[in-house]
TIVO-2410 file (N, C-alpha, C; in nm, 3 decimals):
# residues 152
REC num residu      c1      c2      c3 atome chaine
REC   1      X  -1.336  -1.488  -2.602     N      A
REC   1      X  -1.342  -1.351  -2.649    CA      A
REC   1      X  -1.234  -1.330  -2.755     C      A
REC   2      X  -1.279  -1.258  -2.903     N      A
REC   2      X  -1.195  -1.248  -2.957    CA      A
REC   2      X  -1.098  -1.107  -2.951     C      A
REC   3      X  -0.960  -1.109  -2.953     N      A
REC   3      X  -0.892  -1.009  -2.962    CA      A
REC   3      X  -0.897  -0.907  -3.093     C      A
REC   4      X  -0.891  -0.805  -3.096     N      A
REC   4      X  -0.921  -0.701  -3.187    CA      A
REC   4      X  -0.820  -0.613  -3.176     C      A
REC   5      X  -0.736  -0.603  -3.286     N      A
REC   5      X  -0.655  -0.508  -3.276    CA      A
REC   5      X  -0.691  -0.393  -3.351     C      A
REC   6      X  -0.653  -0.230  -3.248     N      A
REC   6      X  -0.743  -0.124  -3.342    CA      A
REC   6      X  -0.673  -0.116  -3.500     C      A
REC   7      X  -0.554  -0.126  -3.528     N      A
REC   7      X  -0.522  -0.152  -3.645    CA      A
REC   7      X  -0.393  -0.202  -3.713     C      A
REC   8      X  -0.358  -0.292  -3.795     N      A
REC   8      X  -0.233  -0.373  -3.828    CA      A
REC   8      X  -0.108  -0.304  -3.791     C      A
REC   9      X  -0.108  -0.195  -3.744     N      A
REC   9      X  -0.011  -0.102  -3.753    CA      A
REC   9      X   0.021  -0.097  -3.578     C      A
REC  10      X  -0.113  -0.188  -3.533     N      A
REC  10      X  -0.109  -0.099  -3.370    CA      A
REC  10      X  -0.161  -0.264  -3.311     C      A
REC  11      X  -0.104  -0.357  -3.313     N      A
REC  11      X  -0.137  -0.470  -3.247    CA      A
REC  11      X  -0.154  -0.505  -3.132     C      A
REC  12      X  -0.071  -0.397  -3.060     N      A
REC  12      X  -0.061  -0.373  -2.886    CA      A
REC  12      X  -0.195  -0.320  -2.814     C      A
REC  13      X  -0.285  -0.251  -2.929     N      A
REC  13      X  -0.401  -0.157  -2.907    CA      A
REC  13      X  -0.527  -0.275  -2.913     C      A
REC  14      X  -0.575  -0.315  -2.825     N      A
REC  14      X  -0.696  -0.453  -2.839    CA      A
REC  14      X  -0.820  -0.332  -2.786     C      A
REC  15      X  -0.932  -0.358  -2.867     N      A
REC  15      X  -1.054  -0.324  -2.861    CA      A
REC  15      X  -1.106  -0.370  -2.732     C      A
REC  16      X  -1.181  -0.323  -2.562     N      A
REC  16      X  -1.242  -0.371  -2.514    CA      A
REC  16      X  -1.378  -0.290  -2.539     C      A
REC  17      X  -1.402  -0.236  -2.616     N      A
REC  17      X  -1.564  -0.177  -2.634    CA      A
REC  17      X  -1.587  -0.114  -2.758     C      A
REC  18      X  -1.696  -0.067  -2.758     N      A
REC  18      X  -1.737   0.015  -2.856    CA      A
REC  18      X  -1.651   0.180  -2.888     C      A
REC  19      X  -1.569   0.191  -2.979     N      A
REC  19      X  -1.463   0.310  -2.950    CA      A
REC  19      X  -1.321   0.337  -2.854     C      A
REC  20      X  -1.282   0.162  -2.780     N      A
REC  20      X  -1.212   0.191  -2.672    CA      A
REC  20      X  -1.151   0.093  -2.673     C      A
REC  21      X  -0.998   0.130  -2.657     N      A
REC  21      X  -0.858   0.080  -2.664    CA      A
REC  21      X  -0.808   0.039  -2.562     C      A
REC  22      X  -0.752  -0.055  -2.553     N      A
REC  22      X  -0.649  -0.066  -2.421    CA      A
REC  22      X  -0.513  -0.118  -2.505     C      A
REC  23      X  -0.424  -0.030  -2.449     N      A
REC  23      X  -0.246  -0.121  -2.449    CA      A
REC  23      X  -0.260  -0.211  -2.358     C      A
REC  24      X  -0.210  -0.310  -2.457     N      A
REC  24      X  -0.179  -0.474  -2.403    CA      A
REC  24      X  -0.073  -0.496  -2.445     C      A
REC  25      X   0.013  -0.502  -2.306     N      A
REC  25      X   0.178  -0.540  -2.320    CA      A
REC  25      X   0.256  -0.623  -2.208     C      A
REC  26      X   0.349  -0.709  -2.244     N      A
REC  26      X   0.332  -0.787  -2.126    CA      A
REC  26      X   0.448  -0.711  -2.052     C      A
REC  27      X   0.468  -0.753  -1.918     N      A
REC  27      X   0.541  -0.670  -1.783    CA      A
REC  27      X   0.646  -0.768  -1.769     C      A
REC  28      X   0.795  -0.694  -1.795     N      A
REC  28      X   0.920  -0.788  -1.726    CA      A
REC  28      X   0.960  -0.665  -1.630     C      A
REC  29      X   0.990  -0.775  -1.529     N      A
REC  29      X   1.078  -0.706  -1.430    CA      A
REC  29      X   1.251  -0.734  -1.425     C      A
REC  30      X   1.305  -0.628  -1.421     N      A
REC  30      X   1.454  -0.636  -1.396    CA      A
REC  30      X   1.524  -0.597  -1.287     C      A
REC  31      X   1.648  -0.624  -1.259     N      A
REC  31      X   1.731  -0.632  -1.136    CA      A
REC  31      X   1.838  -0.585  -1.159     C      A
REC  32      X   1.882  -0.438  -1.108     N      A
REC  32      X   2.066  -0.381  -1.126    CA      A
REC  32      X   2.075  -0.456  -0.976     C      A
REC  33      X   2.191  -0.551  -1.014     N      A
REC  33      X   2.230  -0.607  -0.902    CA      A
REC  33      X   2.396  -0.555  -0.869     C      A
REC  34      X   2.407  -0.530  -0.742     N      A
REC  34      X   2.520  -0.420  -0.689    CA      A
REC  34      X   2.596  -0.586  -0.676     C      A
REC  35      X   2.706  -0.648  -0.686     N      A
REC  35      X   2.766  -0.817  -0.639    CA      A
REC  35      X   2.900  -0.717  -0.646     C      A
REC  36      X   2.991  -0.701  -0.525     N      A
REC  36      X   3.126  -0.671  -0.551    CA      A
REC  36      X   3.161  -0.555  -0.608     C      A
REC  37      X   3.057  -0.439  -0.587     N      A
REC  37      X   3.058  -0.361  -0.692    CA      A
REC  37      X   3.081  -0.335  -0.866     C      A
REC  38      X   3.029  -0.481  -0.863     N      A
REC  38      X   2.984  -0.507  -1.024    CA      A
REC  38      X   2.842  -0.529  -1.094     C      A
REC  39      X   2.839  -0.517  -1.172     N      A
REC  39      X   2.713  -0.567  -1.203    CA      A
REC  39      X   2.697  -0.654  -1.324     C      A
REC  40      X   2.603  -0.727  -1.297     N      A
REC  40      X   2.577  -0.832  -1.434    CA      A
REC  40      X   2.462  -0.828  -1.530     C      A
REC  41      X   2.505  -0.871  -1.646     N      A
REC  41      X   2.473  -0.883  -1.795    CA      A
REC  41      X   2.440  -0.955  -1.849     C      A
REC  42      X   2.333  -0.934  -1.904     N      A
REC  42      X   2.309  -1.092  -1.988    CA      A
REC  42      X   2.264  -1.038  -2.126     C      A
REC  43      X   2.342  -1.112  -2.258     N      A
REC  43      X   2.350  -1.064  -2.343    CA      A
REC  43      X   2.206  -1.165  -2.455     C      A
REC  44      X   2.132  -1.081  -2.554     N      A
REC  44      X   2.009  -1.123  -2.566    CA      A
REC  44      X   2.022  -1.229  -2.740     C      A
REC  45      X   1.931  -1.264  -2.749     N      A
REC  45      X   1.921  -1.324  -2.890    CA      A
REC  45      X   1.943  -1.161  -3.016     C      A
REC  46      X   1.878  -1.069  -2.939     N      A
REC  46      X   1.909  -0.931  -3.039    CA      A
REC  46      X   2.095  -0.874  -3.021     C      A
REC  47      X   2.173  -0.975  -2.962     N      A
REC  47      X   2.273  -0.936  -2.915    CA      A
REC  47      X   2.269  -0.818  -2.827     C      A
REC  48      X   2.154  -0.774  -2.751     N      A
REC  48      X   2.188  -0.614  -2.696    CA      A
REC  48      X   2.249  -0.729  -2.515     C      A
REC  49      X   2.261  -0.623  -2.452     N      A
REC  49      X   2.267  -0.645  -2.294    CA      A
REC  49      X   2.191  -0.586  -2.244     C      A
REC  50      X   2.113  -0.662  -2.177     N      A
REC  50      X   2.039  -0.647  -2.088    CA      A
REC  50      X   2.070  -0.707  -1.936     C      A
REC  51      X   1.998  -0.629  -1.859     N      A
REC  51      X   1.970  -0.631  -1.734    CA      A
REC  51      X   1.896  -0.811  -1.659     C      A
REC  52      X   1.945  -0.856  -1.597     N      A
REC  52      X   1.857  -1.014  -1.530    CA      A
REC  52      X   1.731  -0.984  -1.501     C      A
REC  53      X   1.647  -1.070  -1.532     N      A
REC  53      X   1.494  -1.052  -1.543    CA      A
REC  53      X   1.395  -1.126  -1.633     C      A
REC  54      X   1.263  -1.078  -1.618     N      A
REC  54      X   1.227  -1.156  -1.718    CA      A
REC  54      X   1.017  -1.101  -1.698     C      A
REC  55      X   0.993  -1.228  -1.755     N      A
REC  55      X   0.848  -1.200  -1.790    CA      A
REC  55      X   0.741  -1.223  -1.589     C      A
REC  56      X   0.645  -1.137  -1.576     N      A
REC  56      X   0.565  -1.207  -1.485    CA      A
REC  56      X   0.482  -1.263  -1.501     C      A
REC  57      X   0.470  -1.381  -1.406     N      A
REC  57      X   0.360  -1.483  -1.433    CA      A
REC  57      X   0.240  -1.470  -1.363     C      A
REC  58      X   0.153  -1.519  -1.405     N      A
REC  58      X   0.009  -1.506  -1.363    CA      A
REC  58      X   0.048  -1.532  -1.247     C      A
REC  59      X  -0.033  -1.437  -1.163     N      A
REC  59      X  -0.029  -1.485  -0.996    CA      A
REC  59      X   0.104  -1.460  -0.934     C      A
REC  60      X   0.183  -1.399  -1.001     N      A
REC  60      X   0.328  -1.342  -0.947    CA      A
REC  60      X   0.333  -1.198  -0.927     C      A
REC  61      X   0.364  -1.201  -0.807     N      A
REC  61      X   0.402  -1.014  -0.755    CA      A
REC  61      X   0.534  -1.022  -0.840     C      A
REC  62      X   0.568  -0.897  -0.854     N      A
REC  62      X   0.718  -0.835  -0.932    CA      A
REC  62      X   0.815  -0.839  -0.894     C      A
REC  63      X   0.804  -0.849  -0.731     N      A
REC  63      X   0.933  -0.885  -0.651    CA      A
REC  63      X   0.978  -1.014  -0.652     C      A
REC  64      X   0.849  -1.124  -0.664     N      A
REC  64      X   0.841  -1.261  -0.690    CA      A
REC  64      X   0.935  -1.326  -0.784     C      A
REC  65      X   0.847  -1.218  -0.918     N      A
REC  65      X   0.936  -1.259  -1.006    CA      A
REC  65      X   1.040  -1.233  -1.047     C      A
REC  66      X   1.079  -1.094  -1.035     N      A
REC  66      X   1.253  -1.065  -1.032    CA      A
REC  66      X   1.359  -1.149  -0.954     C      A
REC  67      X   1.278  -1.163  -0.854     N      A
REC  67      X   1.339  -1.270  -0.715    CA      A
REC  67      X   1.350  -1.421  -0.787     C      A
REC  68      X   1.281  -1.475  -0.870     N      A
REC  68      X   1.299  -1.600  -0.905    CA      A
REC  68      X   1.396  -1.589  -1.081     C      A
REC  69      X   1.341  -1.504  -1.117     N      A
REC  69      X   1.459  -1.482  -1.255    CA      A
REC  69      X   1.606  -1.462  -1.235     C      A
REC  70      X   1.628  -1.392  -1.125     N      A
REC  70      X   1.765  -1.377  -1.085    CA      A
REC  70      X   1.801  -1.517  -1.098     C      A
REC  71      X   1.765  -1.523  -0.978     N      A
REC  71      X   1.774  -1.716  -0.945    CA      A
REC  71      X   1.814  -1.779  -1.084     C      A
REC  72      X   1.701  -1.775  -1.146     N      A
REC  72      X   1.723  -1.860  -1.335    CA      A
REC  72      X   1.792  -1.821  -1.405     C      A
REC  73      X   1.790  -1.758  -1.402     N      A
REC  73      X   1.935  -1.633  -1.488    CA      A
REC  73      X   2.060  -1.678  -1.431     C      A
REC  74      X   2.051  -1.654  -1.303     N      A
REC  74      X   2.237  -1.607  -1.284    CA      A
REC  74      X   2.275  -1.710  -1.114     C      A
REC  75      X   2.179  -1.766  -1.099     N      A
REC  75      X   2.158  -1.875  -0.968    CA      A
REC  75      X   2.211  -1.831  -0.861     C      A
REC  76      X   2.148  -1.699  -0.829     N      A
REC  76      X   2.163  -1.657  -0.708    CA      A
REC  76      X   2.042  -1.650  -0.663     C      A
REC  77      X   2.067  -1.609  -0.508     N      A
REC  77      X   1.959  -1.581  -0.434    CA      A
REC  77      X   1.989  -1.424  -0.366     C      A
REC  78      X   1.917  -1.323  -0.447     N      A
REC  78      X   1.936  -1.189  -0.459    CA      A
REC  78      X   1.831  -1.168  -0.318     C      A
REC  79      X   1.857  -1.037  -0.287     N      A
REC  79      X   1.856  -0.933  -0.183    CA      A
REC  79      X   1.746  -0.883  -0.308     C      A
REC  80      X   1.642  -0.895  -0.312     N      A
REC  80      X   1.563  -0.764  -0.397    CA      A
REC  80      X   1.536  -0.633  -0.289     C      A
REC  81      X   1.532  -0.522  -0.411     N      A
REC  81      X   1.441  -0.383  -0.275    CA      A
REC  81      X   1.371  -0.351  -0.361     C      A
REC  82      X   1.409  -0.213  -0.346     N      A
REC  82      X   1.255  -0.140  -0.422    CA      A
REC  82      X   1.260  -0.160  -0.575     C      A
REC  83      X   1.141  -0.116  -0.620     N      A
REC  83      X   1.125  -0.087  -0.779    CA      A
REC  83      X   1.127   0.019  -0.801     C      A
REC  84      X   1.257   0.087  -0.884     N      A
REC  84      X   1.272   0.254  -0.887    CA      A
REC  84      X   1.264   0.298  -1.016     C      A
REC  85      X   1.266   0.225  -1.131     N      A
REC  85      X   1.256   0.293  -1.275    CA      A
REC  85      X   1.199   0.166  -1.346     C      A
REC  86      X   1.042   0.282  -1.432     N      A
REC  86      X   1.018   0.179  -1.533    CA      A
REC  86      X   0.974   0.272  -1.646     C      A
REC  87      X   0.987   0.210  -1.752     N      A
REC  87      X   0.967   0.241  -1.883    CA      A
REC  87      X   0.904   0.198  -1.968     C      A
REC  88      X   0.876   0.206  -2.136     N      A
REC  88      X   0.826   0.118  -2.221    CA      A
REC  88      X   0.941   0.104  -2.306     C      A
REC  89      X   0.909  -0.018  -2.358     N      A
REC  89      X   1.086  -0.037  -2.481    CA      A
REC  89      X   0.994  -0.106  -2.592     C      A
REC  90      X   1.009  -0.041  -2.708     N      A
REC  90      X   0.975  -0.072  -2.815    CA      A
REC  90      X   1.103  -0.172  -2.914     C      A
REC  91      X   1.077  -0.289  -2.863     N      A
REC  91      X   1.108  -0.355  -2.909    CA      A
REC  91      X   1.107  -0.375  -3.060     C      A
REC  92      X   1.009  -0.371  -3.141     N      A
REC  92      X   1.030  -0.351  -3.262    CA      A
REC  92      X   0.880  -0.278  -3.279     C      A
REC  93      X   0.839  -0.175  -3.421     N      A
REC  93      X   0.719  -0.102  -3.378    CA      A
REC  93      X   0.580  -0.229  -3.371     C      A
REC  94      X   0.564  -0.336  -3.367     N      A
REC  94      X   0.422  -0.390  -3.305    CA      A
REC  94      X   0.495  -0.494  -3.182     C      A
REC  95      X   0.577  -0.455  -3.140     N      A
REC  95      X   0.629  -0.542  -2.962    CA      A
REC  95      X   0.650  -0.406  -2.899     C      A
REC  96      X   0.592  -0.442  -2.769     N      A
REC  96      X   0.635  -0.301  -2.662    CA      A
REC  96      X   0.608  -0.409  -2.539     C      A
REC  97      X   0.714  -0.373  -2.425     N      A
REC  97      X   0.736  -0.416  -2.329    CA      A
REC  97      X   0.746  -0.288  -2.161     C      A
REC  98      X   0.611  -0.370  -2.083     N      A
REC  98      X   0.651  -0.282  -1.990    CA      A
REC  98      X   0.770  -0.336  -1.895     C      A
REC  99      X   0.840  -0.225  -1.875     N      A
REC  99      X   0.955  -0.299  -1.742    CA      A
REC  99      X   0.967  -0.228  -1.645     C      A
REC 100      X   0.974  -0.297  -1.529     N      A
REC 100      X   0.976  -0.225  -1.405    CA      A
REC 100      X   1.113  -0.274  -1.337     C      A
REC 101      X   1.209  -0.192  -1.329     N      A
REC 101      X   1.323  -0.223  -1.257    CA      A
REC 101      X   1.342  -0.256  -1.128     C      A
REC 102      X   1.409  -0.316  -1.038     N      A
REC 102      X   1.458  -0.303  -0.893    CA      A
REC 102      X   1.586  -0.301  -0.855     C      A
REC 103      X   1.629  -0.262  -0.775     N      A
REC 103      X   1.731  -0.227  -0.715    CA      A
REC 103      X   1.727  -0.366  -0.624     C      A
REC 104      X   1.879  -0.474  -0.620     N      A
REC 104      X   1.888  -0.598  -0.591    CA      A
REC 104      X   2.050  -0.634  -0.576     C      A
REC 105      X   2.056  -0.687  -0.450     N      A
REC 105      X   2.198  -0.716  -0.423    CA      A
REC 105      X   2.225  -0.846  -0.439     C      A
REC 106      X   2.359  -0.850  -0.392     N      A
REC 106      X   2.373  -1.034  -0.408    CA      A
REC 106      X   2.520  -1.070  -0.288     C      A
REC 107      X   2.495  -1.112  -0.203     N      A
REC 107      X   2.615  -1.087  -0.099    CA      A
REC 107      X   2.685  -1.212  -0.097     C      A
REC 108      X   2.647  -1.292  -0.148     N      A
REC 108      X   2.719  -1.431  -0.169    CA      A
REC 108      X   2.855  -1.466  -0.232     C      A
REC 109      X   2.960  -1.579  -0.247     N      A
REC 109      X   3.065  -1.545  -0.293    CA      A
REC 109      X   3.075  -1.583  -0.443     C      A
REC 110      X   3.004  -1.680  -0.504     N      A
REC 110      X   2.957  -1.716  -0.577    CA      A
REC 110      X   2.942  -1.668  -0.697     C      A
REC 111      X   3.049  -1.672  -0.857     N      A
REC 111      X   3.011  -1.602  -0.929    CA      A
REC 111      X   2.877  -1.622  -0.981     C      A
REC 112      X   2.871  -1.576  -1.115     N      A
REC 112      X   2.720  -1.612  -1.169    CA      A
REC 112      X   2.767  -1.653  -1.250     C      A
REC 113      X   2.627  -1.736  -1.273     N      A
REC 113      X   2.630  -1.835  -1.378    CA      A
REC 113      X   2.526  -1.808  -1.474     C      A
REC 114      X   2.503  -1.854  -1.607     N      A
REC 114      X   2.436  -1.755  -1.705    CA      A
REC 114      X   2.314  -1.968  -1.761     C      A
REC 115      X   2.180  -1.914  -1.790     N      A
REC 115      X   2.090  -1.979  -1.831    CA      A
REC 115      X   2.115  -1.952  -1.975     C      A
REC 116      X   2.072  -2.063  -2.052     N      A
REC 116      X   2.083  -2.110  -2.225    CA      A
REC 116      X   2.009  -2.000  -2.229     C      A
REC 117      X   1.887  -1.885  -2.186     N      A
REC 117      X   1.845  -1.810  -2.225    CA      A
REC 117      X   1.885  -1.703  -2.321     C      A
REC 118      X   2.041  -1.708  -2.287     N      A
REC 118      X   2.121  -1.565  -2.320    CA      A
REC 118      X   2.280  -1.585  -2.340     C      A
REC 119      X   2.321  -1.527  -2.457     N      A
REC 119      X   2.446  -1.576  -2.494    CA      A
REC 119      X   2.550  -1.570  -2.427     C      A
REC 120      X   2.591  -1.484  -2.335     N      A
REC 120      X   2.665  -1.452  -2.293    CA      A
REC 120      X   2.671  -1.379  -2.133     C      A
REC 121      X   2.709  -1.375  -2.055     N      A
REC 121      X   2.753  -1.308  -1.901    CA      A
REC 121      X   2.796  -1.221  -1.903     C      A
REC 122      X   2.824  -1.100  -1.850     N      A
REC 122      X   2.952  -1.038  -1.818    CA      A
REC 122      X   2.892  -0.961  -1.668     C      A
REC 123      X   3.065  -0.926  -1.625     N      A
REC 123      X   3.022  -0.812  -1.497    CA      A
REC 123      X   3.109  -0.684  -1.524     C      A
REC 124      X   3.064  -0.612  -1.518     N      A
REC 124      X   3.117  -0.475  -1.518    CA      A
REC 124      X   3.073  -0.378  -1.450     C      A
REC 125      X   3.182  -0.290  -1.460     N      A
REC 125      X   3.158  -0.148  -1.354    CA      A
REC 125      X   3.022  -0.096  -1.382     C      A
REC 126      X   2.958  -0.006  -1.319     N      A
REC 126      X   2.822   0.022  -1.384    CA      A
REC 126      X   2.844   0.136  -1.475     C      A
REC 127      X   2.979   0.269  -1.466     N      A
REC 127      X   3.031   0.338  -1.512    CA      A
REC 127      X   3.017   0.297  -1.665     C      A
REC 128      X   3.098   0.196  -1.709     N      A
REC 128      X   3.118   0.141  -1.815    CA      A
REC 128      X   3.017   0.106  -1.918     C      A
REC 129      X   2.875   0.126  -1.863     N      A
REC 129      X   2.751   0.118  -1.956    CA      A
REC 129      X   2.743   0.190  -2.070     C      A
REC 130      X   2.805   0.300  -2.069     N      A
REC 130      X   2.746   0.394  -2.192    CA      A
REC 130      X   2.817   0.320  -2.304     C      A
REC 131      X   2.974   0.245  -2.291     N      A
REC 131      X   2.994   0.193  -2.412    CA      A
REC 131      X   2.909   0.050  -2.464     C      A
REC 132      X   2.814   0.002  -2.439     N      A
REC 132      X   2.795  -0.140  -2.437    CA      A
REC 132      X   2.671  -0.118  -2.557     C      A
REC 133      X   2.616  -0.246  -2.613     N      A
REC 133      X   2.524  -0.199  -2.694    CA      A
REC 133      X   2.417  -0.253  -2.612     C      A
REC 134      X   2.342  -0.137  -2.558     N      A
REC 134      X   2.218  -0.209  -2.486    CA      A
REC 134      X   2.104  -0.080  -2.490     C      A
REC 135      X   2.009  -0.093  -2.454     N      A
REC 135      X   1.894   0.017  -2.486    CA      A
REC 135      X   1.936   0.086  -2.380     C      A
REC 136      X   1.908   0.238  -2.432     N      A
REC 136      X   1.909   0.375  -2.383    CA      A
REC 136      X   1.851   0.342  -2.230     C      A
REC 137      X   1.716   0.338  -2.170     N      A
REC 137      X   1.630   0.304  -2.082    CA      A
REC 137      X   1.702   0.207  -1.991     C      A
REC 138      X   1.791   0.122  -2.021     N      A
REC 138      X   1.849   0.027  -1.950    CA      A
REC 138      X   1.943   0.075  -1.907     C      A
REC 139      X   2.048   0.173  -1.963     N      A
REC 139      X   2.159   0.246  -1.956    CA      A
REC 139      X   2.136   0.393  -1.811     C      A
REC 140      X   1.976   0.415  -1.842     N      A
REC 140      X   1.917   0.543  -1.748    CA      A
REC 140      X   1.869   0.476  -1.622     C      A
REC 141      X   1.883   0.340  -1.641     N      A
REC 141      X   1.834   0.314  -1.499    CA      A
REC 141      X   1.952   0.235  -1.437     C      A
REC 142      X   2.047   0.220  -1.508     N      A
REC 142      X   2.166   0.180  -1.394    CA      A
REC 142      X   2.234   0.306  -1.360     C      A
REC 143      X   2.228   0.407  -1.484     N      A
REC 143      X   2.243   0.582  -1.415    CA      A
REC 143      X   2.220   0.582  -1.277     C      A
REC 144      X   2.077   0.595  -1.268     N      A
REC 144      X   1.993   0.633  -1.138    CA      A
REC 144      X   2.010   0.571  -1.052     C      A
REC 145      X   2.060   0.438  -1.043     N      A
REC 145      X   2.085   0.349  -0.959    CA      A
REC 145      X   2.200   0.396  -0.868     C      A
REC 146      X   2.315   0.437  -0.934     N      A
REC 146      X   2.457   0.465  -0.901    CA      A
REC 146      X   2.386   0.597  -0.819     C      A
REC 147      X   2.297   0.659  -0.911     N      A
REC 147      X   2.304   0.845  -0.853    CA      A
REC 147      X   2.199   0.819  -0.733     C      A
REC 148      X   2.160   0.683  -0.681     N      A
REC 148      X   2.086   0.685  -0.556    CA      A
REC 148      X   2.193   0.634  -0.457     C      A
REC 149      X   2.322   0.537  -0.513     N      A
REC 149      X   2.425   0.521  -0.393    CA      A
REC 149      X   2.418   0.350  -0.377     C      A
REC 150      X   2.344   0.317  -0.457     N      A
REC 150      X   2.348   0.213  -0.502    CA      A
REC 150      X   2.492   0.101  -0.511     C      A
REC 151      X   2.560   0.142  -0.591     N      A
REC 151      X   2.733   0.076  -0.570    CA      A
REC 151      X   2.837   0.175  -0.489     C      A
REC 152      X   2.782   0.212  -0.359     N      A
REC 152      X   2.939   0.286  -0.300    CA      A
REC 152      X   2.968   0.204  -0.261     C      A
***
């Protein structure tokens, strides 16, 4: 089947019929992980910071895969819970990404360790987000995280 985009401007928009659109975008899941009352960072090829996570794979639940990206990311073996904030991030205007967050601990003593994926590590207070350069949406959901009780 060939893909059809409704127009150069809108690549995300694929034709399944006669007059009818669907957004086609792929789904990462991410993890505010509470470790020590810190949390970790992984800094991107766009230099922003982002949250541990990543793409789901065919045949992967979201918990699956947050649960195994942690792992690849930062080589822990996280506590996942719920999924409490998701958004769209327009990555640039023809990339859009859905993300679905979770709320994910890590009780081990073990710092983290960071995958060639991403330049850089860090842990910080969750307070400390608003100065960092990372997307707005990423910044509102470690908000919400804290304002559910997340790092007391």
């Amino acid at each position: 089947m060939e893909l059809i985009a409704k127009t150069a401007g809108q690549p995300y928009m694929i034709r399944r019929g006669p007059n009818y659109y669907e957004y086609q975008l792929p789904i990462s899941v991410k993890a505010v992980i509470n470790w020590q009352g810190r949390l970790p960072l992984l800094k991107n090829e766009r230099n922003e910071w982002e949250l541990p996570g990543g793409k789901l794979d065919l045949g992967e639940s979201p918990d699956q895969c947050v649960a195994r990206e942690v792992e690849e990311e930062l080589g822990w073996k996280s506590i996942i819970g719920d999924p409490y904030f998701a958004w769209v991030y327009e990555i640039k205007p023809d990339r859009h990404v859905f993300i679905l967050t979770y709320l994910a601990t890590f009780e081990g003593t073990d710092a983290p360790t960071y995958s060639n994926e991403h330049k850089e590590l860090v842990l910080v207070s969750p307070e400390s987000v608003d100065t960092l350069n990372m997307p707005q949406p990423y910044k509102d959901s470690i908000h919400e995280a804290v304002h559910r009780g997340h790092f007391v």
